[in-house]
Biopython code that builds the backbone (N, CA, C, O; Angstrom):
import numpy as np
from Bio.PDB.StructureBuilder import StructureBuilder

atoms = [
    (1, "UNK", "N", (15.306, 54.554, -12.603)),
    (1, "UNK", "CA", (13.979, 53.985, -12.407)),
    (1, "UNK", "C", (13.403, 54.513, -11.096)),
    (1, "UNK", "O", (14.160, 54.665, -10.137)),
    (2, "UNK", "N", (11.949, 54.835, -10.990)),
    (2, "UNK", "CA", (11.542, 55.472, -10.024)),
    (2, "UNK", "C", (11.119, 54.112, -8.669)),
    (2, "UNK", "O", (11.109, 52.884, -8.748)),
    (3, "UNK", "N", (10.882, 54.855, -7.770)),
    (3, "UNK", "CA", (10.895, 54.218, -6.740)),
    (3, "UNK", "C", (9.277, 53.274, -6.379)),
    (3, "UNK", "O", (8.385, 54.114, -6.498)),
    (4, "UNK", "N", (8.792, 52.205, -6.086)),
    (4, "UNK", "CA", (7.811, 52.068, -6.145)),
    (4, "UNK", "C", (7.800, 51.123, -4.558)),
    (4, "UNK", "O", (8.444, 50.099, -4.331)),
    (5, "UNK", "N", (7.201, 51.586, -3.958)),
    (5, "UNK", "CA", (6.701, 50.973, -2.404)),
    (5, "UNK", "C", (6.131, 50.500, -1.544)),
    (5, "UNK", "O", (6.041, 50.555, -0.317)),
    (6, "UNK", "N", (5.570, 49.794, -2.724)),
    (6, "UNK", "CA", (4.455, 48.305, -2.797)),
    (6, "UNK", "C", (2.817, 48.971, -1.477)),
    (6, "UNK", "O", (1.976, 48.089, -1.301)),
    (7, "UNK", "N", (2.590, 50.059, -0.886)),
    (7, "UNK", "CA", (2.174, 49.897, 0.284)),
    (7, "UNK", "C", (0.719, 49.460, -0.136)),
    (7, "UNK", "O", (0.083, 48.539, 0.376)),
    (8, "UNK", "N", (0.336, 50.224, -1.082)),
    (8, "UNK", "CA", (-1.112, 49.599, -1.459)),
    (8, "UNK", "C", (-1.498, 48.433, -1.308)),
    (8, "UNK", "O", (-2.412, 47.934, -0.651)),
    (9, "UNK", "N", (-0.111, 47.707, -2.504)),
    (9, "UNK", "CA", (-0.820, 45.951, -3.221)),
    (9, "UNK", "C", (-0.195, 45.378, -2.251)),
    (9, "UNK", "O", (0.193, 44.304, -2.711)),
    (10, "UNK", "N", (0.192, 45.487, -0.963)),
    (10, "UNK", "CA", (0.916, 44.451, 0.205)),
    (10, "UNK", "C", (-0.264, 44.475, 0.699)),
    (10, "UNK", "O", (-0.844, 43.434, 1.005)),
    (11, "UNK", "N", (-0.839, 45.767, 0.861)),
    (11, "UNK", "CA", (-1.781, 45.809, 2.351)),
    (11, "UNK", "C", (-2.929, 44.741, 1.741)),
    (11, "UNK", "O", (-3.265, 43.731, 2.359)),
    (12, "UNK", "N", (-3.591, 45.199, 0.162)),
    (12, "UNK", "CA", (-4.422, 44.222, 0.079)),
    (12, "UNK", "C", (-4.119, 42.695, -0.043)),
    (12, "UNK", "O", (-5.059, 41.914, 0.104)),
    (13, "UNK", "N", (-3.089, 42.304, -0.256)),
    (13, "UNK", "CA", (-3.072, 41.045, -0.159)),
    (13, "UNK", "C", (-3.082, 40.614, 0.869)),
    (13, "UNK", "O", (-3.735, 39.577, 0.982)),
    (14, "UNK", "N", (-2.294, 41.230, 2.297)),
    (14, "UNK", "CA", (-2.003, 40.838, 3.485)),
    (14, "UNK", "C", (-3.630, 40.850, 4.428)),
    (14, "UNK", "O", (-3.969, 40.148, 5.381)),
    (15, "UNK", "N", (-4.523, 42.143, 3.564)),
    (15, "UNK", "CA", (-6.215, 42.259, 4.224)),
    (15, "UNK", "C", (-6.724, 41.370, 3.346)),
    (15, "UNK", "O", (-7.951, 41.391, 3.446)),
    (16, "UNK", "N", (-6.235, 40.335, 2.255)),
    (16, "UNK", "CA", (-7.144, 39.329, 1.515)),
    (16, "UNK", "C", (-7.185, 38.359, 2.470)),
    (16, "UNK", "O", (-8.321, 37.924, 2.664)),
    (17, "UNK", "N", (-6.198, 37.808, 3.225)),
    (17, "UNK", "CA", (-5.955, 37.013, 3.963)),
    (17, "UNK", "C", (-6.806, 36.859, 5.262)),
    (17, "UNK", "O", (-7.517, 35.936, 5.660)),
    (18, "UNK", "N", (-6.410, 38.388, 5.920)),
    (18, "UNK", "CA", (-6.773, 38.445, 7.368)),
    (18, "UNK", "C", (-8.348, 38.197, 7.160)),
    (18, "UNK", "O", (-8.946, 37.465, 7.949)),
    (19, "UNK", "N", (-9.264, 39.053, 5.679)),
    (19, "UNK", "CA", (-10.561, 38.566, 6.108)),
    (19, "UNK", "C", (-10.973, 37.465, 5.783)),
    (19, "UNK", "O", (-12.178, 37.264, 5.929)),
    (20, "UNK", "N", (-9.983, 36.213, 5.148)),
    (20, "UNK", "CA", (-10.265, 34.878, 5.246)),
    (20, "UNK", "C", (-10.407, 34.203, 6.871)),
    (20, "UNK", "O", (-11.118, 33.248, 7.185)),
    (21, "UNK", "N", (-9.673, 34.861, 7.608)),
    (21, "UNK", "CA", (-8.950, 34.414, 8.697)),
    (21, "UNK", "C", (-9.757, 34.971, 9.606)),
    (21, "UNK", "O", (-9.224, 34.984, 10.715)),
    (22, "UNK", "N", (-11.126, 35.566, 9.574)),
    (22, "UNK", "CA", (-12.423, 35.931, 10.652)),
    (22, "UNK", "C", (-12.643, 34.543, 11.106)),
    (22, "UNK", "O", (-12.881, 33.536, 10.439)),
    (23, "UNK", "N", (-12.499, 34.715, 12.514)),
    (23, "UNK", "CA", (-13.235, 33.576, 12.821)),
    (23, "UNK", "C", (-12.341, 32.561, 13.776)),
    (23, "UNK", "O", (-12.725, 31.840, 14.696)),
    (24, "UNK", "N", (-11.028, 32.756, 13.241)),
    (24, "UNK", "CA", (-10.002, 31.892, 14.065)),
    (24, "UNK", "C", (-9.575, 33.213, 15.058)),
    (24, "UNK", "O", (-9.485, 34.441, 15.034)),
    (25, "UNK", "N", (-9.356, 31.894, 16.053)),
    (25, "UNK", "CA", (-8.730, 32.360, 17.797)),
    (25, "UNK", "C", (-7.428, 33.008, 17.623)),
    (25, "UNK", "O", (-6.587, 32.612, 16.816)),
    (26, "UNK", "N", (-7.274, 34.074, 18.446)),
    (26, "UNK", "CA", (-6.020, 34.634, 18.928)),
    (26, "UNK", "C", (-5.158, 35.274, 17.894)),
    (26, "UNK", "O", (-5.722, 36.112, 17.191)),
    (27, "UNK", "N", (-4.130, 35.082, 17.711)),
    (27, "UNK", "CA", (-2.815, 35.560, 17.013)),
    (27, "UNK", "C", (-3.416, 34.888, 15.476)),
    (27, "UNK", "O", (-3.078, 35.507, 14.468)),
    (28, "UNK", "N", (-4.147, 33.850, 15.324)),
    (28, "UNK", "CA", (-4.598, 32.999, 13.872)),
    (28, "UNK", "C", (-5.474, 34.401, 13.147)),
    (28, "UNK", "O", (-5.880, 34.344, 11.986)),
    (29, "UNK", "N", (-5.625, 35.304, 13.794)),
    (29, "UNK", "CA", (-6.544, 36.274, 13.049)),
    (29, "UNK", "C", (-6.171, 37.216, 12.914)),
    (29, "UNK", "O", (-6.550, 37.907, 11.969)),
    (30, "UNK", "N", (-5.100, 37.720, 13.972)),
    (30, "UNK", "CA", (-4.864, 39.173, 13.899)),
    (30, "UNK", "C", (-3.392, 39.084, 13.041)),
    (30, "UNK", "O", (-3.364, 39.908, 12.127)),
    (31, "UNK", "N", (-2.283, 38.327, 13.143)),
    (31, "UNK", "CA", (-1.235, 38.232, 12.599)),
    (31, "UNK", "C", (-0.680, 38.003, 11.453)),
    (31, "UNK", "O", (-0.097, 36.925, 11.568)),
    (32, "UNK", "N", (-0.530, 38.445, 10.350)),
    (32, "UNK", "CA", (-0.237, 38.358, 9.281)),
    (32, "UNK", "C", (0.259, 36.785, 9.208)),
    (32, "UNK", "O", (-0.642, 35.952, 9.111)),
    (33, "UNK", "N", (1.697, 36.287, 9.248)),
    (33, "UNK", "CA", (2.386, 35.344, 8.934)),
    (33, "UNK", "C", (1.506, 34.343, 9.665)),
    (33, "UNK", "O", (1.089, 33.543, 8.828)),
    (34, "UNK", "N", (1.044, 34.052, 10.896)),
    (34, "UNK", "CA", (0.387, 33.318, 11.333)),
    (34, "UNK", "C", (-1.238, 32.733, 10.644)),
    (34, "UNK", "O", (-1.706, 31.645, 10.309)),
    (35, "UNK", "N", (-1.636, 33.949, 10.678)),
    (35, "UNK", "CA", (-2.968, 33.743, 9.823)),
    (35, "UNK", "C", (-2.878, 33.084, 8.245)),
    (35, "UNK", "O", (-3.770, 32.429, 7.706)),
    (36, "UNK", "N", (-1.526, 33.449, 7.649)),
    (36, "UNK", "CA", (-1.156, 32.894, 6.206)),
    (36, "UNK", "C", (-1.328, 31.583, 5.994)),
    (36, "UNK", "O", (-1.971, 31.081, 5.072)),
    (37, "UNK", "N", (-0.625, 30.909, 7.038)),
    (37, "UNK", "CA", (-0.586, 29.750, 7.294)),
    (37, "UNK", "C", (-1.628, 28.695, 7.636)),
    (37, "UNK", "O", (-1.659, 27.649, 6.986)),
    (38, "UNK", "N", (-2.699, 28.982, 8.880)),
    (38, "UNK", "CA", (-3.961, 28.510, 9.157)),
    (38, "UNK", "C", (-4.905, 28.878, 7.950)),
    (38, "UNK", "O", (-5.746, 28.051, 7.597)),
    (39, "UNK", "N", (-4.784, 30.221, 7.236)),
    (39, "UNK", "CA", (-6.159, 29.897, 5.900)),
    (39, "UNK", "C", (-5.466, 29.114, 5.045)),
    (39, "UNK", "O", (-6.265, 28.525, 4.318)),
    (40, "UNK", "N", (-4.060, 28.768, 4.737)),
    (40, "UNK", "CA", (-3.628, 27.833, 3.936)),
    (40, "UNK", "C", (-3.691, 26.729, 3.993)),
    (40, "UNK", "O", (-3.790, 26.004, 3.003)),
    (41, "UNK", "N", (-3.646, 26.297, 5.293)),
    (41, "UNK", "CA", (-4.252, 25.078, 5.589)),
    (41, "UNK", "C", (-5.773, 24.754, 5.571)),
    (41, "UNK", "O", (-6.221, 23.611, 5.491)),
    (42, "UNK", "N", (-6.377, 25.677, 5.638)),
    (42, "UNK", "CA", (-8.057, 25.789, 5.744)),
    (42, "UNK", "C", (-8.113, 25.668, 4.296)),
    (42, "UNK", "O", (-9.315, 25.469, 4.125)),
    (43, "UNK", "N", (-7.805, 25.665, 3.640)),
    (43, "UNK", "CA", (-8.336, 26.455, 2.105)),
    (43, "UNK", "C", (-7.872, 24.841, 1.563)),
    (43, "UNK", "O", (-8.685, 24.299, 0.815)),
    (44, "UNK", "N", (-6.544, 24.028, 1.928)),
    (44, "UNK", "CA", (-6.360, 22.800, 1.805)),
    (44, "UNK", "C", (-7.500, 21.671, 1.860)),
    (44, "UNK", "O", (-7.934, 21.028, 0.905)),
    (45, "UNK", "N", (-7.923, 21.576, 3.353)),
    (45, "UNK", "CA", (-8.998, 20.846, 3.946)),
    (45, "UNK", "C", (-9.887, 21.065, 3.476)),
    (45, "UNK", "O", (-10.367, 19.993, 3.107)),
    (46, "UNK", "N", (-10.893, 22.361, 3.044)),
    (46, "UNK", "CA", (-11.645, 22.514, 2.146)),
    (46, "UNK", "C", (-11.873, 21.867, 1.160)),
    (46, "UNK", "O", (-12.905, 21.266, 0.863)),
    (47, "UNK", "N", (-10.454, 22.008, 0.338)),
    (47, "UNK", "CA", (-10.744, 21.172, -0.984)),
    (47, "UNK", "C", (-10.736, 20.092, -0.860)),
    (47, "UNK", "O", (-11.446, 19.492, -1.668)),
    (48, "UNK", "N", (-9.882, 19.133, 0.291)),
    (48, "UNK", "CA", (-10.083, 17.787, 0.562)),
    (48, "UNK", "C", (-11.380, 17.349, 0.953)),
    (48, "UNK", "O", (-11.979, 16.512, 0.280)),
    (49, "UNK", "N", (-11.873, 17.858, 2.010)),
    (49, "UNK", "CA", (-13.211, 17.807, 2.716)),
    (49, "UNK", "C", (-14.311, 17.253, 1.322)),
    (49, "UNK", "O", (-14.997, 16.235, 1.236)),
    (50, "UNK", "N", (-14.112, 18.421, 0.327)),
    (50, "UNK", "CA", (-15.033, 18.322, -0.565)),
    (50, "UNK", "C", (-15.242, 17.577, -1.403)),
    (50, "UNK", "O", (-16.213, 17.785, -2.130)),
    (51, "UNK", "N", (-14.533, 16.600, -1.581)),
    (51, "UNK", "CA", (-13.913, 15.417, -2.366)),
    (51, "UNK", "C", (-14.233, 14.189, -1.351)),
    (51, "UNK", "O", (-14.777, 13.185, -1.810)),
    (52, "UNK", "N", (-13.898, 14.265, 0.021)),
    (52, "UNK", "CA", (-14.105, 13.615, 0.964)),
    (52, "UNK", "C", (-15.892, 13.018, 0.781)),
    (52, "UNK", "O", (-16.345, 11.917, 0.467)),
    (53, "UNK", "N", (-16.381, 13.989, 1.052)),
    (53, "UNK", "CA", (-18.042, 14.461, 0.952)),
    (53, "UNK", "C", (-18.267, 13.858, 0.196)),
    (53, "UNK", "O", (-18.875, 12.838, 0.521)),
    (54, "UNK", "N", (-18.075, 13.973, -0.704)),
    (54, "UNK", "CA", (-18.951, 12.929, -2.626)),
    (54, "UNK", "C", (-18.752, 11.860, -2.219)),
    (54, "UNK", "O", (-19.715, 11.127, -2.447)),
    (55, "UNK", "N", (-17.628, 11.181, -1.502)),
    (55, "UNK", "CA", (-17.476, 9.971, -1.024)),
    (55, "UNK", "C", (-18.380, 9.116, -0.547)),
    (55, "UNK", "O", (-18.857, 8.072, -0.992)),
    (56, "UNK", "N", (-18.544, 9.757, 0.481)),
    (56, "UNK", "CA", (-18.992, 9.725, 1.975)),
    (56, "UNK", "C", (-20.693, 9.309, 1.110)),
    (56, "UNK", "O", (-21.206, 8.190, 1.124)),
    (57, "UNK", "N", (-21.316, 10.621, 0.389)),
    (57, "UNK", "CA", (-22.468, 10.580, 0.453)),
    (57, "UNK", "C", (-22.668, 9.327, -1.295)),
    (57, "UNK", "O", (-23.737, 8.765, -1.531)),
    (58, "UNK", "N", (-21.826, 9.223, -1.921)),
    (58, "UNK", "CA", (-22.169, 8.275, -2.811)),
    (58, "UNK", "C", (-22.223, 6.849, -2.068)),
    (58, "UNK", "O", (-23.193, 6.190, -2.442)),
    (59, "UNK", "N", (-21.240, 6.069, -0.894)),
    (59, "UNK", "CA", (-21.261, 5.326, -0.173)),
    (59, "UNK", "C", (-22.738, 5.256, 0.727)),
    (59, "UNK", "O", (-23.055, 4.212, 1.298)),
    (60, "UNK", "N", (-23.557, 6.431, 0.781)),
    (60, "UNK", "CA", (-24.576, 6.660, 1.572)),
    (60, "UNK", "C", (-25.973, 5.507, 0.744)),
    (60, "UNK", "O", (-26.767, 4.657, 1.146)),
    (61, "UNK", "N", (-25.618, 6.135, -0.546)),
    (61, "UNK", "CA", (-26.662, 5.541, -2.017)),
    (61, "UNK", "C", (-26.392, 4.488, -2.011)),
    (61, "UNK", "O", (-27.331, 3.704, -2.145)),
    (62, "UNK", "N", (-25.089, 3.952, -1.865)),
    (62, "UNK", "CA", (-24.839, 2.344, -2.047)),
    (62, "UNK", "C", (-25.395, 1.432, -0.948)),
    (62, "UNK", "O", (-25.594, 0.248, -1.220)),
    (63, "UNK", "N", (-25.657, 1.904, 0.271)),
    (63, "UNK", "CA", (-25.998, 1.572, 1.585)),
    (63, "UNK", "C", (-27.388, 1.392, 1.215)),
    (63, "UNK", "O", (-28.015, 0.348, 1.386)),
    (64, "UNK", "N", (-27.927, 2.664, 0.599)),
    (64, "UNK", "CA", (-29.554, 2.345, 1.335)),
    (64, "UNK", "C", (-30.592, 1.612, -0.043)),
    (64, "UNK", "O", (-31.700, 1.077, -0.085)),
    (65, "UNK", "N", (-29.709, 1.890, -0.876)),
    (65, "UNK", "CA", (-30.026, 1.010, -2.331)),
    (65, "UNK", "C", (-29.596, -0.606, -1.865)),
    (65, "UNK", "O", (-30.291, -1.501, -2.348)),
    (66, "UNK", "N", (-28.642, -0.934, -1.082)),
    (66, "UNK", "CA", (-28.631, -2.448, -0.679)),
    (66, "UNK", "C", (-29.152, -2.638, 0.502)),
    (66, "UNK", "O", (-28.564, -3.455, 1.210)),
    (67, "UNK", "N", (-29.763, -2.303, 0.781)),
    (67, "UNK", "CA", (-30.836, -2.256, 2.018)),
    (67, "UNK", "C", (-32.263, -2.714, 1.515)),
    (67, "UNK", "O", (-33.059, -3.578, 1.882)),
    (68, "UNK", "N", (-32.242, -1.780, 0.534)),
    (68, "UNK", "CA", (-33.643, -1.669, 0.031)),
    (68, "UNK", "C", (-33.645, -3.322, -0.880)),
    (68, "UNK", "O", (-34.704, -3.946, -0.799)),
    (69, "UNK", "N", (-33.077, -3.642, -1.284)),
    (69, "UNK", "CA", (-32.732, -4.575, -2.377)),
    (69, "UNK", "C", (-32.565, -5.836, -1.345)),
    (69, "UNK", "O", (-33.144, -6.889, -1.611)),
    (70, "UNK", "N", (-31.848, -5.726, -0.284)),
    (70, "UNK", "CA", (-31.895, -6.981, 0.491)),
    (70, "UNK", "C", (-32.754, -7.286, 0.718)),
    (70, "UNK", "O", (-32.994, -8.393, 0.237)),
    (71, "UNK", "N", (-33.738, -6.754, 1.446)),
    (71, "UNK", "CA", (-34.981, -6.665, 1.727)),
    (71, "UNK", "C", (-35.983, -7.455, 0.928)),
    (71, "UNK", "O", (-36.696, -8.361, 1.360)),
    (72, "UNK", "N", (-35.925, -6.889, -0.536)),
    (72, "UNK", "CA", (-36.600, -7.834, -1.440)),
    (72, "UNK", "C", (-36.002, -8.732, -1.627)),
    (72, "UNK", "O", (-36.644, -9.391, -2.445)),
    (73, "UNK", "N", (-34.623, -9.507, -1.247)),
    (73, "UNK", "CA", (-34.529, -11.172, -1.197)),
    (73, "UNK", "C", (-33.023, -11.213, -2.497)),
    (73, "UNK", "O", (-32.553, -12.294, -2.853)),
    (74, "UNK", "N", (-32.482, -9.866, -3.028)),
    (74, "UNK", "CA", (-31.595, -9.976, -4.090)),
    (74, "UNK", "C", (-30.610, -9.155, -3.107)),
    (74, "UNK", "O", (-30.757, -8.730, -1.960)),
    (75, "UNK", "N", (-29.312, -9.098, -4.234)),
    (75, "UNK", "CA", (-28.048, -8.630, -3.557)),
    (75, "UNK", "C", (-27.883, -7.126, -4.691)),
    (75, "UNK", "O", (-28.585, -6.888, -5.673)),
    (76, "UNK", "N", (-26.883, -6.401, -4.222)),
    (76, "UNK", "CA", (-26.872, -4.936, -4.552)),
    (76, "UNK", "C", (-25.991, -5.039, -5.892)),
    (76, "UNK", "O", (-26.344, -4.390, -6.875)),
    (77, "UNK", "N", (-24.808, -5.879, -5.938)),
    (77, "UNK", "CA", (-23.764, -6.039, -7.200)),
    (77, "UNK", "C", (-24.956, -7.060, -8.528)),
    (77, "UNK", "O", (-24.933, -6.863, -9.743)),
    (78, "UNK", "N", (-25.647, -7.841, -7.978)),
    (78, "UNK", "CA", (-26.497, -8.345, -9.314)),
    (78, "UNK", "C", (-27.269, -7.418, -9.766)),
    (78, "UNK", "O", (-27.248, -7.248, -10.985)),
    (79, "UNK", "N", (-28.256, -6.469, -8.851)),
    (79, "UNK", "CA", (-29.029, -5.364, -8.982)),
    (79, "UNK", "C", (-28.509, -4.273, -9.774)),
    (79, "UNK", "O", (-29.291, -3.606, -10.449)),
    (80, "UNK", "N", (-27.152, -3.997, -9.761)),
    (80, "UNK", "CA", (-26.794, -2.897, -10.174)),
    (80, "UNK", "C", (-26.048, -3.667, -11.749)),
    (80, "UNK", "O", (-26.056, -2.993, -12.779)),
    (81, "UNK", "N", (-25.588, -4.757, -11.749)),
    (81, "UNK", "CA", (-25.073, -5.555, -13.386)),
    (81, "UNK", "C", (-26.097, -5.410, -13.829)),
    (81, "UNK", "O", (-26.153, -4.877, -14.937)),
    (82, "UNK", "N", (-27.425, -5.847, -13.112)),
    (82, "UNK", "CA", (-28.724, -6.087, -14.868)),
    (82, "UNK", "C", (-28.886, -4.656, -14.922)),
    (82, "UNK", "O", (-28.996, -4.243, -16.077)),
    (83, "UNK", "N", (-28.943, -3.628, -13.877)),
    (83, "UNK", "CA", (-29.215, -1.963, -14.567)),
    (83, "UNK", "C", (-28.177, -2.002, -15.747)),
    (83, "UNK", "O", (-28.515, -1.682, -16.886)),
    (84, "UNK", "N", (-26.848, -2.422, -15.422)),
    (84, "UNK", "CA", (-25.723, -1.864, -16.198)),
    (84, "UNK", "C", (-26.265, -2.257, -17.409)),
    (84, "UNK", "O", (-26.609, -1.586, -18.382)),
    (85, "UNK", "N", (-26.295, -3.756, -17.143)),
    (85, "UNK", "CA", (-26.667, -4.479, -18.985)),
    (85, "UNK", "C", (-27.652, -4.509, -19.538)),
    (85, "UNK", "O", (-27.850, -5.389, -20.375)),
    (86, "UNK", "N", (-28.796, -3.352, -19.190)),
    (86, "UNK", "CA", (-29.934, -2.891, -19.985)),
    (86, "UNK", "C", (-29.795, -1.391, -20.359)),
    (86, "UNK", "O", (-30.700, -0.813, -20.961)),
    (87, "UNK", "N", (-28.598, -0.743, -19.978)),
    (87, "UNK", "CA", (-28.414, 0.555, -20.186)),
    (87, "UNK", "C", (-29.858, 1.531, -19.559)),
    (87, "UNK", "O", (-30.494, 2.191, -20.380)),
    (88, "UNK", "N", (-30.152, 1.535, -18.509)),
    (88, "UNK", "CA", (-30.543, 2.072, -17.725)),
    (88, "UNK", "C", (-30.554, 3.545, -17.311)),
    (88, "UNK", "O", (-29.681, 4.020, -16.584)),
    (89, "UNK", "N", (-31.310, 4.062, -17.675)),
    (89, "UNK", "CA", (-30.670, 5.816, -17.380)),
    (89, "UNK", "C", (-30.425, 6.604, -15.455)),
    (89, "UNK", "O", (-30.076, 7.710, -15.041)),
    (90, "UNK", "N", (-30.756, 5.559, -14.919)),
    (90, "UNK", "CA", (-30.994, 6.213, -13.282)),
    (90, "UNK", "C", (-29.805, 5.396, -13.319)),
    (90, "UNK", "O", (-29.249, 4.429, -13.840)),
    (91, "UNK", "N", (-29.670, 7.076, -11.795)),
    (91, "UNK", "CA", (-28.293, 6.834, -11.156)),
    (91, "UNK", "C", (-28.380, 6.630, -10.010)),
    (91, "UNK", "O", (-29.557, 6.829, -9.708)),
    (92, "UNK", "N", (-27.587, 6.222, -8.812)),
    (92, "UNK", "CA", (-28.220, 6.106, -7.589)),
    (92, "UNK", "C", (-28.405, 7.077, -6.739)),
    (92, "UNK", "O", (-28.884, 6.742, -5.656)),
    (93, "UNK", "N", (-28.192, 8.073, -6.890)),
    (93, "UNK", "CA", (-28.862, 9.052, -6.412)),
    (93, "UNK", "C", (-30.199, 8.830, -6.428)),
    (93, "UNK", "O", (-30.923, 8.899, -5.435)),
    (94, "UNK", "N", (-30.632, 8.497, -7.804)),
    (94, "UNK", "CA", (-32.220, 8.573, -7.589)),
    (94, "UNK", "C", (-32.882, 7.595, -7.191)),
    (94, "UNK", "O", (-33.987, 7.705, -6.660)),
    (95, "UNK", "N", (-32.123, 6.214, -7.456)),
    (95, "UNK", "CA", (-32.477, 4.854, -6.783)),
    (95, "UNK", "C", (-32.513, 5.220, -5.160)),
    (95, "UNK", "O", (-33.638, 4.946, -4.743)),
    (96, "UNK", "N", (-31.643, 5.760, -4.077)),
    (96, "UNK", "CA", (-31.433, 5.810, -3.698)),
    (96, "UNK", "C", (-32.599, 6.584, -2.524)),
    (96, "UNK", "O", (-32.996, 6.261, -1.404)),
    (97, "UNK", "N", (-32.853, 7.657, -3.374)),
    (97, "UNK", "CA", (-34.091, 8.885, -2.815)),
    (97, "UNK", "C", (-35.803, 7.822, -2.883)),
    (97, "UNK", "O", (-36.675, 7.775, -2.015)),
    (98, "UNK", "N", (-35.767, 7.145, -4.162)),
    (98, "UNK", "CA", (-36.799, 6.407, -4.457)),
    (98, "UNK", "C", (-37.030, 5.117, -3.158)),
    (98, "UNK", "O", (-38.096, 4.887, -2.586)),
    (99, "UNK", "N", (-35.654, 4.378, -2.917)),
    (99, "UNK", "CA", (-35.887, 3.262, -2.039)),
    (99, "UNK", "C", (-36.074, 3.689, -0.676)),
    (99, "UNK", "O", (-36.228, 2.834, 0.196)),
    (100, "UNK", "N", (-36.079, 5.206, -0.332)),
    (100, "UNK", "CA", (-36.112, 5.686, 0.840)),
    (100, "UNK", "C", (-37.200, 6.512, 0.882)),
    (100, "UNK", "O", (-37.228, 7.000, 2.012)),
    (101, "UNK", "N", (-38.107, 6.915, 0.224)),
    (101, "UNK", "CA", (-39.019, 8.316, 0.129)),
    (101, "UNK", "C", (-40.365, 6.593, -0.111)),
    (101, "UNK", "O", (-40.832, 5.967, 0.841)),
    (102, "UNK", "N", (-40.607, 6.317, -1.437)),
    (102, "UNK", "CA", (-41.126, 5.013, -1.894)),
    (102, "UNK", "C", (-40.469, 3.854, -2.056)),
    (102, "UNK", "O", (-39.901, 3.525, -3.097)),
    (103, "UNK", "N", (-40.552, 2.894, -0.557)),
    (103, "UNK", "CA", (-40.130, 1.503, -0.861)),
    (103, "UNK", "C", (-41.346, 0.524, -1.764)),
    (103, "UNK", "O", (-40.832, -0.531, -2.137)),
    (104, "UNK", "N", (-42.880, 0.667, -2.196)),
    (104, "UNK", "CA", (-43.435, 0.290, -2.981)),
    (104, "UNK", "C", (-43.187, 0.429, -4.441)),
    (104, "UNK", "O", (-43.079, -0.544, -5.188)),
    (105, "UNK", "N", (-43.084, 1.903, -4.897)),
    (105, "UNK", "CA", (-42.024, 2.321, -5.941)),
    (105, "UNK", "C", (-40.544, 1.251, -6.394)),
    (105, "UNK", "O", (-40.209, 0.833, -7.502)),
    (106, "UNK", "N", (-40.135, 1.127, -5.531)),
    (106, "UNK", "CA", (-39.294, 0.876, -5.462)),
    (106, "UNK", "C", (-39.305, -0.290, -5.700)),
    (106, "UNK", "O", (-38.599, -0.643, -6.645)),
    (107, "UNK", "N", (-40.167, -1.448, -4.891)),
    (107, "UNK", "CA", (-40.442, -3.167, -5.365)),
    (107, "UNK", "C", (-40.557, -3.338, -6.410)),
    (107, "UNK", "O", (-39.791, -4.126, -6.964)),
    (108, "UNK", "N", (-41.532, -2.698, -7.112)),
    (108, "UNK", "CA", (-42.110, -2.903, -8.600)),
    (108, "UNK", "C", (-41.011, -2.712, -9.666)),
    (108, "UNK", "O", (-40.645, -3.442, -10.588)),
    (109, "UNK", "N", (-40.507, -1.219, -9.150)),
    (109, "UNK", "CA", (-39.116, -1.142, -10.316)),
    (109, "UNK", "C", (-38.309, -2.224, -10.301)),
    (109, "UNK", "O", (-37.697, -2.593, -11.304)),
    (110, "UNK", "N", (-38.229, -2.983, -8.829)),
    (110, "UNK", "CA", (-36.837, -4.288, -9.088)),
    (110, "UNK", "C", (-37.266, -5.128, -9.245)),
    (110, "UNK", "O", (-36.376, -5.950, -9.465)),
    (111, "UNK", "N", (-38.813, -5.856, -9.323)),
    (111, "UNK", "CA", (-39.017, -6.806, -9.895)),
    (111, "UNK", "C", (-39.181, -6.817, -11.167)),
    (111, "UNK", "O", (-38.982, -7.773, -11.916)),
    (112, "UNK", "N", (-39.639, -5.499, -11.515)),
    (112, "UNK", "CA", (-39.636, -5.122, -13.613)),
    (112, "UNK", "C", (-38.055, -5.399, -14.196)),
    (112, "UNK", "O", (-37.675, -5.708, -15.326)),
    (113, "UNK", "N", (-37.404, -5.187, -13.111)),
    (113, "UNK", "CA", (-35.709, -4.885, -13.626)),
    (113, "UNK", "C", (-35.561, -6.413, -13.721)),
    (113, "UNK", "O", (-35.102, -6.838, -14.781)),
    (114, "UNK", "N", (-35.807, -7.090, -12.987)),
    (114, "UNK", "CA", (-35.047, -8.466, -12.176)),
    (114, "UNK", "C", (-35.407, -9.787, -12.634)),
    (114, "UNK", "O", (-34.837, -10.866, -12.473)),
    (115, "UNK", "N", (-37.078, -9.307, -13.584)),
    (115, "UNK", "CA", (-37.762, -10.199, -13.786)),
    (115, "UNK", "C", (-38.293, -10.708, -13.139)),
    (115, "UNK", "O", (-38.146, -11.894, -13.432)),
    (116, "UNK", "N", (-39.144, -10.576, -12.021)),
    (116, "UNK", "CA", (-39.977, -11.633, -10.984)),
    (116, "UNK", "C", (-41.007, -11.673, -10.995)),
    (116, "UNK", "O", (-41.603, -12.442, -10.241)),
]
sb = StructureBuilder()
sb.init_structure("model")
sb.init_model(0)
sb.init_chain("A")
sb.init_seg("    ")
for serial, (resi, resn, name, xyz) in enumerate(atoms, 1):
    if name == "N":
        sb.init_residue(resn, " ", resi, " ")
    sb.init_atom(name, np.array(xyz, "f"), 0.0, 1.0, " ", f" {name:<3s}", serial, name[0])
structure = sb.get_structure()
């Protein structure tokens, strides 16, 4: 069997890395084994981060949708049961943009919802 000496498909995997690794300090950029490690961890946090984020910003909708709703004199868990139990097509995202862009918008829809 002939001899084969990887130099090509090392280098690119080992340069897939390093140009992940623009950007970090010192030995984290220039060093192969070192740099492996910090984009592996980067590339981790990333995906956590991003999962993190949806969190973060769906908790944001729940905030300013019970804000908006306190305000008019009701609570955010009754507000959001009668959406549920009329099958309602908005999500809070858009409740959310609406109680903050138009709080008048916004009265009328929860007293139509709420009955008042």
């Amino acid at each position: 069997m002939t001899r084969v000496k990887r130099g090509f498909k090392a280098r690119q995997r080992r340069n897939k890395v390093l140009k992940r690794a623009k950007g970090f300090h010192f030995d984290r950029r220039t060093k192969y084994t070192q740099a492996k490690a910090t984009v592996e961890r980067a590339m981790h946090n990333e995906y956590k981060h991003r999962r993190i984020f949806k969190r973060d910003i769906r908790s944001l909708w729940i905030v300013r949708i019970s804000a908006a709703v306190k305000e008019l004199g009701g609570s955010y868990s009754k507000f959001m049961g009668v959406l549920r139990s009329r099958n309602a097509e908005i999500n809070r995202k858009s409740l959310a943009e609406l109680a903050a862009v138009d709080p008048n918008g916004f009265k009328s829809m929860y007293q139509s919802v709420m009955g008042q």
